[in-house]
N, C-alpha and C positions, 0 to 999 in steps of 0.2 A: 561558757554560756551558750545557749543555745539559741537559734533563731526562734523568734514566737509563730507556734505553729498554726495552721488555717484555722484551726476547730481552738482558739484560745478560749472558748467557752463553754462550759457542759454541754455535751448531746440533750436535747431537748427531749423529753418522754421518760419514760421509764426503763430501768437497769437492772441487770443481774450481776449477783458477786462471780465473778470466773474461779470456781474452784476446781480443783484436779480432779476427788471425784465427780464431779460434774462435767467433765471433760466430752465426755459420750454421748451426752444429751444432747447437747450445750454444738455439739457438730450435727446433731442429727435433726434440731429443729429448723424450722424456717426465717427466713430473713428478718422477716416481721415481725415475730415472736416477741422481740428487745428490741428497745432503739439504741441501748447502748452496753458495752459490758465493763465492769470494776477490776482489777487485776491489784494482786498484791506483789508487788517488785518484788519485795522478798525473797517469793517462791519461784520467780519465775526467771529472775538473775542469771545469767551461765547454764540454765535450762536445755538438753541436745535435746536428739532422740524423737522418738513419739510425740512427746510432749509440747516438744518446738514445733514438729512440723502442726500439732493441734493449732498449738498460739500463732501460730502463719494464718493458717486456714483461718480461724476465726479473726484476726487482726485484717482479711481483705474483704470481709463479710461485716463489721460489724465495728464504730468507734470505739476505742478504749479509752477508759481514765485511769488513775492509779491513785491507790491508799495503801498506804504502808503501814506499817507496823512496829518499826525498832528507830525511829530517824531519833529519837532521845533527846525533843526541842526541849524539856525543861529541866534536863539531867545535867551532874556536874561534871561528866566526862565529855572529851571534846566531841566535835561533832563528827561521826563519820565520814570521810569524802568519798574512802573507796564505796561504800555503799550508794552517796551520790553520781559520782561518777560509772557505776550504774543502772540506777534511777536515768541522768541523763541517755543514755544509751538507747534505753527503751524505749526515753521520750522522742526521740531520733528516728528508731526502726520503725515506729508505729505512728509516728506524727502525734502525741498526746501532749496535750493541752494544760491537761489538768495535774497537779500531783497535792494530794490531802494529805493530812497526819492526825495523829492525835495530839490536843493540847495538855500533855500528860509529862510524865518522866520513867524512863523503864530501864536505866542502869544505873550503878554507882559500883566504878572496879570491874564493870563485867554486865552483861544483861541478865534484871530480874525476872525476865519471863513474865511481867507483869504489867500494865500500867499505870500509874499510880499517879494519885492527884497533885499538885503543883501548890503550893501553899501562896493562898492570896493574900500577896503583899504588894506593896506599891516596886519595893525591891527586885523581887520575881518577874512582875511586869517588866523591867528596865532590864533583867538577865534574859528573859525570853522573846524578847522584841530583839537585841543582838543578835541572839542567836537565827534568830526569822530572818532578819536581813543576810546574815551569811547565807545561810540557803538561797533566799529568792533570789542574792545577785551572784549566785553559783550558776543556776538554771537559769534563770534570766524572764521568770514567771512567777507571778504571787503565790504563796505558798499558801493553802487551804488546809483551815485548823479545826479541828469536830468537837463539838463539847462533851467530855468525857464523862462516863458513868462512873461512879465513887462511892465510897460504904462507908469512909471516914474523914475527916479532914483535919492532920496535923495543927495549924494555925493557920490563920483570917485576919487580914485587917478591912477586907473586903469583901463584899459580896461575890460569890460565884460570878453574876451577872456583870456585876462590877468588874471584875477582873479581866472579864474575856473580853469586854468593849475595850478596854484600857490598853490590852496587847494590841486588839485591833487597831486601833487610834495609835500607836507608838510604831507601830510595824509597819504598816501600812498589807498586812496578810487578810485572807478574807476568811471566812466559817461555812464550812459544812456545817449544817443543821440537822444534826440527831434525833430524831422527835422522838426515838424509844429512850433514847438516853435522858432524854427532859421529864418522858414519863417515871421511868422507872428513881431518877432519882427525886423527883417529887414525893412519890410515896415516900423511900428511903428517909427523905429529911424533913417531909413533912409542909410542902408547900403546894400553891396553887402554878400547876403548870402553864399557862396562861399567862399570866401576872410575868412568870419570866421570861418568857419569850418575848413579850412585849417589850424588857426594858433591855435586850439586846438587841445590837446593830443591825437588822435584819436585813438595810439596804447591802448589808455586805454578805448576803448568804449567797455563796455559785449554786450549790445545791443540795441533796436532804437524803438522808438516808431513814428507813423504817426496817424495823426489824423485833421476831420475839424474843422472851424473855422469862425466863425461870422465877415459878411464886413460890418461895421458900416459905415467906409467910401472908400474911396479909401486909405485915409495913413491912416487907421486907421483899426487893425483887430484885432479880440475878439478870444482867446484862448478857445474854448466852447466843445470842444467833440462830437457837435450836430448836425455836416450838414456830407454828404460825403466830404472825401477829394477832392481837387482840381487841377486839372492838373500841374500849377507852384508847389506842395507838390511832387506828384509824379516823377516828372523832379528832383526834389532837391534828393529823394532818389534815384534816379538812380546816382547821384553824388556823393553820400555819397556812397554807394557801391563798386563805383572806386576807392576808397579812402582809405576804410576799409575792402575790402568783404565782402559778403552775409552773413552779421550779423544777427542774431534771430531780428524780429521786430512784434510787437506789435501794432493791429490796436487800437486803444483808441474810443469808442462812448460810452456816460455816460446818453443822453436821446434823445427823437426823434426819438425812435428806428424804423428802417423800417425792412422789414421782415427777417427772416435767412438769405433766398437766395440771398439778397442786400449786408450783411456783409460779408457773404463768396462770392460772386464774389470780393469785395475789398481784400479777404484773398488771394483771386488767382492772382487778382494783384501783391500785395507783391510779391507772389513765383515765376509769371513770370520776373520781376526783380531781384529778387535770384537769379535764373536758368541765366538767361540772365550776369549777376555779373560774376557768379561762372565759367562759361563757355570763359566770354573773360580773368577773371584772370585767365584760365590752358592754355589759348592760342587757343582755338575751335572756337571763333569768334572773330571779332572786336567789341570794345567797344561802338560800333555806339550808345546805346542807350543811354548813359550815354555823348557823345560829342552833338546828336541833343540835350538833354536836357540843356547842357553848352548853347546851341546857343540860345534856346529859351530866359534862365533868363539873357544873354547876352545882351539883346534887350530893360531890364530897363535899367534905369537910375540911379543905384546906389552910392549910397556915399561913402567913404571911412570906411570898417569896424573900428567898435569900438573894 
């Protein structure tokens, strides 16, 4: 277990994903530029070379958080510990506070290279809250769980909504809040994004990730990291905002990368919606931006949240 580090809390403002290619930029802009950056353990585990000395240099410039990608909370194989132990390591070198996952499953016998949805059950709830507590009292920090985007879903005896409150309340873990993920699987299954946002735990959200996403068809769109985000995305976080306040968020792009100054104009997005949040929650303005946004996603045609 480790000691709870100074920064136990998201960095406040807006973030960028620290990818490898992005490495270059990412040293060459200015301090200001982020308030904070995302690091995927993963890749960055036993890391020499260039590479380290990069994650040095930006690690004395810059707070880290971490999101992972294989921790396999609602898979039938055990849990990894060498992977946690170093997860903790990192959390150690860099003083990080924070470490997210997906509320997903992505092995059975081996990793599928995939994430895959979690079948909401009351049962699942009671496997996946166990396994949360091993982690948190491994690390000795609340594990943060994201609501994952899904194309299908095995078997329900639950709402989506339903389920992820339920681990929260069993586990005692808290939610990153995906608002591309709320979007895009709204479309997908046909619901009022809104509606579900509303009937999760929000006082337990650390922080928010936004990011784009591939339209294969009109109901139909691709969790991808690859494009800019998209105006109905931005509207939704202006919602989410009014709901939560000007939570730490995290732009997410994983390839396709366009140049710095593309990504940090979407960083400054984020902040003017912060700023804009932070401002009608002390009473300084009306919450105009965040009600034209209601009226916009107003004007689907939604189904009743799941």
């Amino acid at each position: 277990m480790i000691d709870a580090p100074e920064n136990a809390s998201a960095p406040p403002g807006a973030g960028l994903g620290l990818r490898r290619a992005l490495m270059g930029p990412l040293l060459s802009m200015a301090d200001e530029a982020v308030d904070f950056l995302e690091l995927a353990p993963e890749n960055w585990i036993g890391v020499g070379g260039r590479y380290a000395d990069g994650l040095d240099e930006l690690g004395e410039r810059f707070p880290f958080v971490m999101h992972g990608l294989s921790l396999d909370i609602g898979g039938p194989d055990p849990l990894d510990m060498q992977l946690l132990d170093g997860v903790e390591a990192l959390m150690r070198r860099f003083d990080i506070g924070l470490y997210s996952e997906h509320l997903t499953y992505c092995a059975a016998d081996g990793h599928l290279y995939d994430l895959l949805p979690i079948p909401f059950t009351e049962e699942a709830v009671r496997y996946v809250s166990g396994r949360i507590r091993q982690v948190q009292d491994r690390l000795g920090v609340p594990l943060v769980l994201e609501n994952a985007s899904y194309y299908a879903q095995a078997h329900r005896d639950l709402s989506e909504a339903e389920f992820i409150s339920a681990v929260v309340a069993e586990s005692g873990c808290e939610l990153l809040l995906d608002v591309n993920n709320v979007y895009v699987n709204s479309i997908n299954h046909g619901y009022d994004p809104v509606s579900f946002m509303e009937r999760l735990p929000l006082d337990r959200v650390r922080y928010m990730h936004i990011a784009g996403h591939y339209d294969e068809a009109d109901d139909l769109k691709v969790d991808t990291h690859g494009t800019d985000v998209i105006d109905p995305v931005w509207d939704l976080l202006y919602i989410a905002y009014a709901r939560t306040g000007p939570l730490a968020t995290l732009l997410e792009r994983d390839f396709n990368f366009p140049g710095l100054s593309d990504l940090l104009s979407e960083i400054e997005q984020i902040r003017s919606a912060q700023a804009s949040s932070g401002m009608a929650t002390r009473g300084r303005m009306p919450a105009g931006a965040a009600h034209t946004a209601r009226q916009r996603l107003d004007a689907a045609d939604w189904a009743t949240a799941p």
